[in-house]
N, CA, C and O of each residue as an XYZ file, in Angstrom:
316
protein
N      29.645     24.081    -65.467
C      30.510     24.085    -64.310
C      30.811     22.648    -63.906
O      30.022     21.704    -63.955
N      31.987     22.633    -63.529
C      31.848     20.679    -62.789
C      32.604     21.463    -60.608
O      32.939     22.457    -59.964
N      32.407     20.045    -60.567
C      32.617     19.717    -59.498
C      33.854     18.754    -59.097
O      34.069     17.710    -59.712
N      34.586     19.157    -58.101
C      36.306     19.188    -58.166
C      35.967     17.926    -56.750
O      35.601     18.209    -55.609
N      36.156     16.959    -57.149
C      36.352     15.900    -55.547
C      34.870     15.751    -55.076
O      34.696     15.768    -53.858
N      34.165     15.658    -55.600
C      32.708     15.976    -55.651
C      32.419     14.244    -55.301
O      33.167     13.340    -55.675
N      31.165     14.064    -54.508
C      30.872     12.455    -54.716
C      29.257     12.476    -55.587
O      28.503     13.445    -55.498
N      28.931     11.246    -56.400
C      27.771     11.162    -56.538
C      26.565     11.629    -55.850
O      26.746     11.865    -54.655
N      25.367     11.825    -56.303
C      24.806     11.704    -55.453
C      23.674     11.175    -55.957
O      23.230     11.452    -57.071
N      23.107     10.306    -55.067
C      22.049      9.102    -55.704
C      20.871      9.772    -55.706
O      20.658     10.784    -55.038
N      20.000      9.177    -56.528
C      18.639     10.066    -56.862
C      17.958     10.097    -55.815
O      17.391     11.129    -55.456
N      17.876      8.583    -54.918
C      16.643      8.886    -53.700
C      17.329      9.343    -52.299
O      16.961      9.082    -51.154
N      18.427     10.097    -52.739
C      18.908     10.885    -51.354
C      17.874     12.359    -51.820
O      17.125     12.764    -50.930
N      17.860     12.900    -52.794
C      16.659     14.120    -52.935
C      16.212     13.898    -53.904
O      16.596     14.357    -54.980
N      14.993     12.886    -53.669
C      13.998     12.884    -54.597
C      12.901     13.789    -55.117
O      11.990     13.588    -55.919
N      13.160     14.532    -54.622
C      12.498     16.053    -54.757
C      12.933     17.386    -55.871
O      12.282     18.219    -56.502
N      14.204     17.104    -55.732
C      14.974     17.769    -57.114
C      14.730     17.221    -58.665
O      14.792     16.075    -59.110
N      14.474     18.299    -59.216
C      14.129     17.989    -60.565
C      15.367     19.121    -61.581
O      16.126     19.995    -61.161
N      15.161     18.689    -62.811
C      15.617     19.570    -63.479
C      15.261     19.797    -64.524
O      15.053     18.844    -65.276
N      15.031     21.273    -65.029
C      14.044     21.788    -66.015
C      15.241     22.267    -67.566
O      16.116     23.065    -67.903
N      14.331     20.933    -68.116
C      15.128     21.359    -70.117
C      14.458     22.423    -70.440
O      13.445     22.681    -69.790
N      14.916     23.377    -71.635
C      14.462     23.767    -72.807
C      13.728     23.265    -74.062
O      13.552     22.047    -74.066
N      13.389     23.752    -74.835
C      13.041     23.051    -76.023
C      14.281     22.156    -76.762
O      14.199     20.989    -77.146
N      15.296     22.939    -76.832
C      16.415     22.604    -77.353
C      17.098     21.419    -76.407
O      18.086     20.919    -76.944
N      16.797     20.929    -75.235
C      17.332     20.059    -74.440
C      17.975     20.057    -73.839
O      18.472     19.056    -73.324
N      18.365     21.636    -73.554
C      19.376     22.363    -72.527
C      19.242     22.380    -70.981
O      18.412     23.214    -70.618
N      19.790     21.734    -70.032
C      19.146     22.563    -68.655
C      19.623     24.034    -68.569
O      20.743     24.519    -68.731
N      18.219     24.691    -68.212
C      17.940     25.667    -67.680
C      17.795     25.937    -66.143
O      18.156     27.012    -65.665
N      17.468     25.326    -65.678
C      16.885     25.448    -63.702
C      16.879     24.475    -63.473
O      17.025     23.421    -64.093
N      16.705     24.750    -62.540
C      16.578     23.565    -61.445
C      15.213     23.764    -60.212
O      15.011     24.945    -59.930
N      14.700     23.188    -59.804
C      13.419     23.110    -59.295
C      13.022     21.968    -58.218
O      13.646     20.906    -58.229
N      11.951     22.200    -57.263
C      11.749     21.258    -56.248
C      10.310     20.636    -56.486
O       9.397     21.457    -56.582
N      10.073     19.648    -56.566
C       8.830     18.758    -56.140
C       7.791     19.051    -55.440
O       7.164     18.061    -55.062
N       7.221     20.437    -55.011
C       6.349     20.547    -53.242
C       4.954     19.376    -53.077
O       4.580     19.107    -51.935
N       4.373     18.846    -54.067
C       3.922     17.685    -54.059
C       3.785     16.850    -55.391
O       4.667     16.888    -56.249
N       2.556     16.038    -55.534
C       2.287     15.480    -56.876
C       1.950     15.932    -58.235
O       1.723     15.177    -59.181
N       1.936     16.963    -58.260
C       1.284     18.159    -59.339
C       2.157     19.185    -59.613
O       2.480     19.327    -60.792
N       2.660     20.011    -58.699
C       3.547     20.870    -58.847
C       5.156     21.168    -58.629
O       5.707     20.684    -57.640
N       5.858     21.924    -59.512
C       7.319     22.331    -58.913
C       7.232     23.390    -59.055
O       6.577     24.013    -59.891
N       8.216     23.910    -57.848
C       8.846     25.051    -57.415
C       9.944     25.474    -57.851
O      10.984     24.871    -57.587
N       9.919     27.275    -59.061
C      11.448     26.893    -59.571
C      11.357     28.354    -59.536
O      10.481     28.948    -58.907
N      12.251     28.906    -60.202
C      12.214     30.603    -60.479
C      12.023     31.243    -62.109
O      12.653     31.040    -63.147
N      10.929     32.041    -61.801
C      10.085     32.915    -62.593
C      11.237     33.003    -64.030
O      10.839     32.915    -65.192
N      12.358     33.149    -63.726
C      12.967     33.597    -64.775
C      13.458     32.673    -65.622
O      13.922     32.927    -66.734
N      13.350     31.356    -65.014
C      13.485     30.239    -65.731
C      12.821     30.171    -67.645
O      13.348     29.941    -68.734
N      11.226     30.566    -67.092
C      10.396     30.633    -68.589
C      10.053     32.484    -68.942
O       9.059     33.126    -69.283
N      11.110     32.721    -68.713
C      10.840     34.430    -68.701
C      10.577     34.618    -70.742
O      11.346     34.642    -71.703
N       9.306     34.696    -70.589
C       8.920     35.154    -72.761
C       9.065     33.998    -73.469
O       9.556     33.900    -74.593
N       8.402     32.677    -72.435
C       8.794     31.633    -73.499
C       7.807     30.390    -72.914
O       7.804     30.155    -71.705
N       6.999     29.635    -73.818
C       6.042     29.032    -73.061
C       6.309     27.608    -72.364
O       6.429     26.592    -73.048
N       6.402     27.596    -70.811
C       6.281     26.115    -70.372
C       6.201     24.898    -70.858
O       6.981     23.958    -70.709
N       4.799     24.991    -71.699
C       4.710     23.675    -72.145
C       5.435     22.804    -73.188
O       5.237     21.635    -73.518
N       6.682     24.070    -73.774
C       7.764     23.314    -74.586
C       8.500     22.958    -73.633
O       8.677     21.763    -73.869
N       9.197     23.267    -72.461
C       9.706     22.231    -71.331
C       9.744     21.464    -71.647
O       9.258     21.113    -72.722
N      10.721     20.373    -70.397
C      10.154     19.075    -69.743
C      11.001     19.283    -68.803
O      11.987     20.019    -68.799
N      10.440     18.378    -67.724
C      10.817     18.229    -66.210
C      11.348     17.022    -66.344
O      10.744     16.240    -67.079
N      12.706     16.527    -65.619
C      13.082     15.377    -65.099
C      13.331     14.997    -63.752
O      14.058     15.786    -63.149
N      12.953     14.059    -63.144
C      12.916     13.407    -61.950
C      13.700     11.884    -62.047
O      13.787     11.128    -63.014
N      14.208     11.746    -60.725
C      14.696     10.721    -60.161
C      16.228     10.358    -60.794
O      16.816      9.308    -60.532
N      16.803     11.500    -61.741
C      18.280     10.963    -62.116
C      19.190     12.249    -61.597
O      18.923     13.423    -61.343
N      20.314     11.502    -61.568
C      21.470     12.750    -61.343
C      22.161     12.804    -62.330
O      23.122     13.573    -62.310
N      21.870     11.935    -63.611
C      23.265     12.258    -64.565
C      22.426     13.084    -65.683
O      21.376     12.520    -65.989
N      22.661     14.213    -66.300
C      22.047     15.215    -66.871
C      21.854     14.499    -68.469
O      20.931     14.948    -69.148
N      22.469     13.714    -68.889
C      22.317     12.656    -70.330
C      21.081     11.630    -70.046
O      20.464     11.039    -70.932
N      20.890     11.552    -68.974
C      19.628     10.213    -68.694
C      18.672     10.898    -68.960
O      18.400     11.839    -68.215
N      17.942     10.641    -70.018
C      16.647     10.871    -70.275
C      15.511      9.811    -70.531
O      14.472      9.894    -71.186
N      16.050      8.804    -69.806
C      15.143      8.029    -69.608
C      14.121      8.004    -68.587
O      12.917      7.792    -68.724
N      15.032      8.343    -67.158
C      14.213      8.379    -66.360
C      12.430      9.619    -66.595
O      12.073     10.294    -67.561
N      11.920      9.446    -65.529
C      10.697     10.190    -65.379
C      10.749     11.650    -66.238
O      11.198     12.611    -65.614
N      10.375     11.838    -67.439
C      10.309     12.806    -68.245
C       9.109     13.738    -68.399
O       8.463     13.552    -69.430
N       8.674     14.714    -67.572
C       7.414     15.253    -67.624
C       7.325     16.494    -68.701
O       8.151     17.389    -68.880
N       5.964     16.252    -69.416
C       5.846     18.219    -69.981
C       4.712     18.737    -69.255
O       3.645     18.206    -68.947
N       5.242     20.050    -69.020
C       4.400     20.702    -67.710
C       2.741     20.725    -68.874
O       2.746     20.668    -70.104
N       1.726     20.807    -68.127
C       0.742     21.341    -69.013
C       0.266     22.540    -68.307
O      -0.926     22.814    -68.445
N       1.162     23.470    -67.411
C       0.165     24.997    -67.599
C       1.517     25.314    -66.103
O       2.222     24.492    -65.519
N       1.411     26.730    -65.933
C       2.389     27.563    -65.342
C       1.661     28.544    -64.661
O       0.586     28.911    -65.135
N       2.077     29.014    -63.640
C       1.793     30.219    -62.834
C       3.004     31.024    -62.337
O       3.645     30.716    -61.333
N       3.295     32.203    -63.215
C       4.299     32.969    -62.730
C       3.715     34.453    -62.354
O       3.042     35.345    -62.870
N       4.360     34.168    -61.193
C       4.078     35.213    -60.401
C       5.103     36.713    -59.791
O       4.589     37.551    -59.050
């Protein structure tokens, strides 16, 4: 999807937003920060497929930067 007249938006206006790849390097979800350890995203995100092929990104808005903060989850709780 894009965004029509849309402005940037800089990473430390919500530094709390993350966004969750696939194995394949796809975003899938999107997810929140609630502290140093964990994010908050929806169940159906890893629905039959294991987390720890993920990765989480923090602190960018352009979906090609994979430089910034690149996490792989090491364990999941779906509930």
């Amino acid at each position: 999807a894009r965004i029509i007249n849309g402005t940037e938006a800089p990473p430390e206006h919500w530094p709390w937003m993350v966004a969750i790849y696939n194995p394949n390097d796809t975003l899938v979800c999107g997810g929140s920060l609630i502290n140093e350890q964990y994010v908050l995203t929806a169940a159906h995100c890893f629905r039959n497929q294991d987390p720890r092929k993920f990765s989480v990104r923090l602190g960018t808005t352009l979906r090609t930067n994979v430089s910034q903060c690149n996490i792989t989850p090491h364990d999941s709780n779906i509930h």
